[in-house]
C-alpha positions as CSV (number, residue, x, y, z in Angstrom):
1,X,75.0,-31.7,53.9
2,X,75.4,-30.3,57.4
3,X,72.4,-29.2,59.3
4,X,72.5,-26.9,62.1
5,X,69.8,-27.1,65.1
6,X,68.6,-24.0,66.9
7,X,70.8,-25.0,69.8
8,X,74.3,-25.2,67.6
9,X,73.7,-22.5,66.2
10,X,72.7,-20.3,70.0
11,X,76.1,-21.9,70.8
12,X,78.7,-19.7,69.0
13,X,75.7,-16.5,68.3
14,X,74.1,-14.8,70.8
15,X,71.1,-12.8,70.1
16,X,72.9,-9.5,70.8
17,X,75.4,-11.0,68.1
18,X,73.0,-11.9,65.6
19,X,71.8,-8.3,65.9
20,X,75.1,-6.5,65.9
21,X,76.1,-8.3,62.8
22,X,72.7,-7.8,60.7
23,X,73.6,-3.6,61.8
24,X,76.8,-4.0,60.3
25,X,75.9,-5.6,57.1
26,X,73.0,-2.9,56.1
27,X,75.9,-0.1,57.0
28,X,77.9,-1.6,54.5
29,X,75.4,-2.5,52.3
30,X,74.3,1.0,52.1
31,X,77.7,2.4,51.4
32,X,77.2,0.2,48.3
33,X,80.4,-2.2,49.5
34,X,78.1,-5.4,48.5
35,X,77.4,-7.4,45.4
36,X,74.4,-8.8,45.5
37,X,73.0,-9.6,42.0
38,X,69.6,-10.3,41.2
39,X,68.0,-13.9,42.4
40,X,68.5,-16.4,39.5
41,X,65.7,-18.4,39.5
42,X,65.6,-22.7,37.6
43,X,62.3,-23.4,37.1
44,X,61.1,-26.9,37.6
45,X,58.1,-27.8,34.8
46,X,57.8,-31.3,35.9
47,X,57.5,-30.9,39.5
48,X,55.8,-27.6,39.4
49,X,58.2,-25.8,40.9
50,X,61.4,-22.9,41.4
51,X,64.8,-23.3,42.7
52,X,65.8,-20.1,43.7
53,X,69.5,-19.1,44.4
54,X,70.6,-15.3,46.0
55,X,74.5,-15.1,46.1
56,X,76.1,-11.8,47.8
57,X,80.2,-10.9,47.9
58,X,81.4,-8.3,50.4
59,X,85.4,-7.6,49.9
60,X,85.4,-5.8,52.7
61,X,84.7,-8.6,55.3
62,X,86.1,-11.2,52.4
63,X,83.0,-13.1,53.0
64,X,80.5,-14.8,50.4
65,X,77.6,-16.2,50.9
66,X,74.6,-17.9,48.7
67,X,71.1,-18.7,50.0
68,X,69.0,-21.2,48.3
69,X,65.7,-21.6,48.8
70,X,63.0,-24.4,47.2
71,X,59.5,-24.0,46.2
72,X,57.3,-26.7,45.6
73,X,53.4,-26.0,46.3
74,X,52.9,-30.1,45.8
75,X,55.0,-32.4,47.9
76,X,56.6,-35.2,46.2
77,X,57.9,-37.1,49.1
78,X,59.0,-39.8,46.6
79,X,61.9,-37.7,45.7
80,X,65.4,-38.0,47.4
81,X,67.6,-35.0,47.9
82,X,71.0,-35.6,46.6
């Protein structure tokens, strides 16, 4: 897994980047040029908790993307990320 820091990241986007490109995308989102099906969401009964996974497609750019996010209210710090 690769995990970016703040300062890689300010490295190759400025702020004035970052804010251009968020204006493109909802221009091209609203011309209806993105696929962006609904959130699939994996519940997790035995830790009490949702994995959540948003994927998006735009031809147009020929970029995809998926964001993953994971909610656990209790920590289990005895588990390992694989």
């Amino acid at each position: 897994m690769l995990i970016l820091t703040k300062e890689d990241i300010e490295a190759v986007c400025s702020m004035e980047d970052a804010i251009e490109a968020v204006k493109e995308a909802f221009i091209i989102h609203s011309e209806g040029s993105v696929k962006v099906p609904l959130r699939i969401n994996i519940r997790s009964d035995k830790y009490n908790g949702n994995m959540l996974f948003m994927p998006a497609y735009c031809e147009k750019k020929d970029a995809a993307s998926l964001k993953i996010v994971s909610v656990y209210p209790v920590s289990y710090t005895h588990l390992r990320a694989h």
